[in-house]
N, C-alpha and C positions, 0 to 999 in steps of 0.2 A: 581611525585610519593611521598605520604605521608609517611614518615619513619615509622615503625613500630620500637615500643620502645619494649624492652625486659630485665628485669633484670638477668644478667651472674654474676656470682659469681667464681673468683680465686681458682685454685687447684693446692695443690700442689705435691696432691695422683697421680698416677697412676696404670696400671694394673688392669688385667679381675678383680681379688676380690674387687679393689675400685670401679669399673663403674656397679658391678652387684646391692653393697650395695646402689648405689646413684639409680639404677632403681626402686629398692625395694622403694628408698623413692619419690617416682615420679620424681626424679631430670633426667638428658640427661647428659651427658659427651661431650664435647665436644674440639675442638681445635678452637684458632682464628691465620690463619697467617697472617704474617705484616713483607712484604721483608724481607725474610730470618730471620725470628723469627716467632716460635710460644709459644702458652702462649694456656695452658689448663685451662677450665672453663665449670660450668656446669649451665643447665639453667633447667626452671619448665617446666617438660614435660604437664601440662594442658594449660600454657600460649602458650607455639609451637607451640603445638595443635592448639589453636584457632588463631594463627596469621598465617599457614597455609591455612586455610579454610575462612580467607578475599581474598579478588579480586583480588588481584596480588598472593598469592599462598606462596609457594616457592622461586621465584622469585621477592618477596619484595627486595628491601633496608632496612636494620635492623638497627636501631640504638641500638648498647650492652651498656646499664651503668653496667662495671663491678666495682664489689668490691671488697678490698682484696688482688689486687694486688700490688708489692712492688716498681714496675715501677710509680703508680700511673696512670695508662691507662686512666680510667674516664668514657668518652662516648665515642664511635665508630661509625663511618656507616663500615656497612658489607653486604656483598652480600653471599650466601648460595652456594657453589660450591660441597658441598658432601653431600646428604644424606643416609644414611643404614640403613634397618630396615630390620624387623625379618620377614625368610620369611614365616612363615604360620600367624604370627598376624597381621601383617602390621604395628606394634609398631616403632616409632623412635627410634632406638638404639644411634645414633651416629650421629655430624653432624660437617662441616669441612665449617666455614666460612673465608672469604679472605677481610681484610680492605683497607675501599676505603679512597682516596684523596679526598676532594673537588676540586682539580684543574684538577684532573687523567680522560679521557674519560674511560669510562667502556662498555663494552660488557654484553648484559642482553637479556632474552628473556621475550618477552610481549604477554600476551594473547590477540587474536582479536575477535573484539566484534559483532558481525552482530544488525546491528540497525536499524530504517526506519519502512516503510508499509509492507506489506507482498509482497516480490516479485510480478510482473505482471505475470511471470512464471508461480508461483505457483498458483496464482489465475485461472489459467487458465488449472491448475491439474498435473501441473509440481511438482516435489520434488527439496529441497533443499540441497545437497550435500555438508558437511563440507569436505574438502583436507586437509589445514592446521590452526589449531586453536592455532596458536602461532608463532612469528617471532622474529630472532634475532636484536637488534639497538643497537647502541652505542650512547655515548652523556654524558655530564656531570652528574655526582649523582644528582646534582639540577633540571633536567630538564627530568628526568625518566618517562617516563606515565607510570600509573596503566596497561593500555591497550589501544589500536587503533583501533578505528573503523570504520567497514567497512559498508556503504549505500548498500543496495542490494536491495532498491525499484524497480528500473527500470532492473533489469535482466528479461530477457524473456528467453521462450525456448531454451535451447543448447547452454543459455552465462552464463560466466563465471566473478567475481572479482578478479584479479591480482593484485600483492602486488605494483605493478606500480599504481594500481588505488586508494591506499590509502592515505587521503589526507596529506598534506607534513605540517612536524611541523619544523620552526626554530630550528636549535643546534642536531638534529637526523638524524642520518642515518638509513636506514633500510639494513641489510645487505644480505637478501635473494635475491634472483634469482627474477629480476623484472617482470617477465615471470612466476613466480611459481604461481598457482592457489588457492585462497584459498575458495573458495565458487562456486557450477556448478549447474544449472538446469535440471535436467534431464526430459525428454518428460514422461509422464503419461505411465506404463505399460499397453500395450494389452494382455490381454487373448484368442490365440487361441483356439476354442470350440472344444471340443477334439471329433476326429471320429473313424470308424472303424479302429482297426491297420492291416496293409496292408499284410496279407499274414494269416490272423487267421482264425481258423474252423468257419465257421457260421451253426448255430445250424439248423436242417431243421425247417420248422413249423409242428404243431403237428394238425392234421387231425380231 
């Protein structure tokens, strides 16, 4: 996984009047913790924005170059463990990252990607049935995929891709239920032709 860079800027404000002022100026409030230390900073809420809405999501690895700080932090990998936003805007309010080791396995969720021909299923007027479009793995910061992807050329009728079927990458685990489902065929919907309902007046004929 490619680290997503992000410039964090040191605070050493708190409270609703300083995070409402930094919203006002597109800025996010935020916390970064690092074993038992946190350290407040704020970052530009249109750059979030857009580093959301790449391919891993939320669920990037973040590299913070903060400034400002008295510790001298520098650069950081981080991972996103909190986000809050506002419930009728859907605005990022607030967000609670956790720094990573380069030596530390981490726990992450990865979006799964359906890739291939179009199922034999489908071709054949089956539907394709997403279950679960994201699984948890562990594994080193360096060794993160963006996302994992699943072949579902060869599904037919009434089968299923299982996180067992996904193919195995050195240094990752996948920690879901090997059994757990994430893509199903379903058989093409019949419409029975709809008839008299059984017990109704029928109109005489008319003479």
């Amino acid at each position: 996984m490619q680290n997503v860079e992000l410039d964090a800027e040191f605070r050493s404000s708190n409270g609703k009047g300083f995070a409402r002022r930094l919203r006002m100026a597109g800025q996010i409030p935020a916390v970064l913790y690092s074993r038992g230390k946190a350290t407040s900073i704020s970052l530009n809420l249109a750059l979030v924005q857009k580093a959301f809405h790449s391919h891993a999501g939320s669920h990037a690895i973040f590299r913070l170059k903060v400034t400002g700080a008295s510790d001298g932090k520098g650069s950081v990998m981080a991972l996103i463990r909190d986000v809050q936003r506002d419930p009728l805007t859907g605005r990022i309010m607030h967000l609670d990252f956790f720094e990573l080791s380069e030596k530390d396995l981490v726990r992450n969720k990865v979006p799964v990607e359906i890739v291939g021909e179009t199922p034999i299923g489908v071709k054949l007027g089956g539907v394709l049935e997403h279950h679960v479009r994201e699984v948890t793995v562990e594994c080193l910061p360096a060794t993160m995929p963006d996302h994992l992807k699943a072949d579902a050329s060869n599904l037919g009728m009434n089968e299923s891709f299982h996180v067992k079927d996904l193919p195995v990458m050195p240094g990752l685990r996948v920690l879901d239920s090997p059994d757990a489902v994430l893509v199903h065929i379903l058989p093409p919907r019949t419409e029975t032709p709809a008839g008299p309902v059984e017990g109704a007046a029928v109109e005489p004929a008319k003479k």
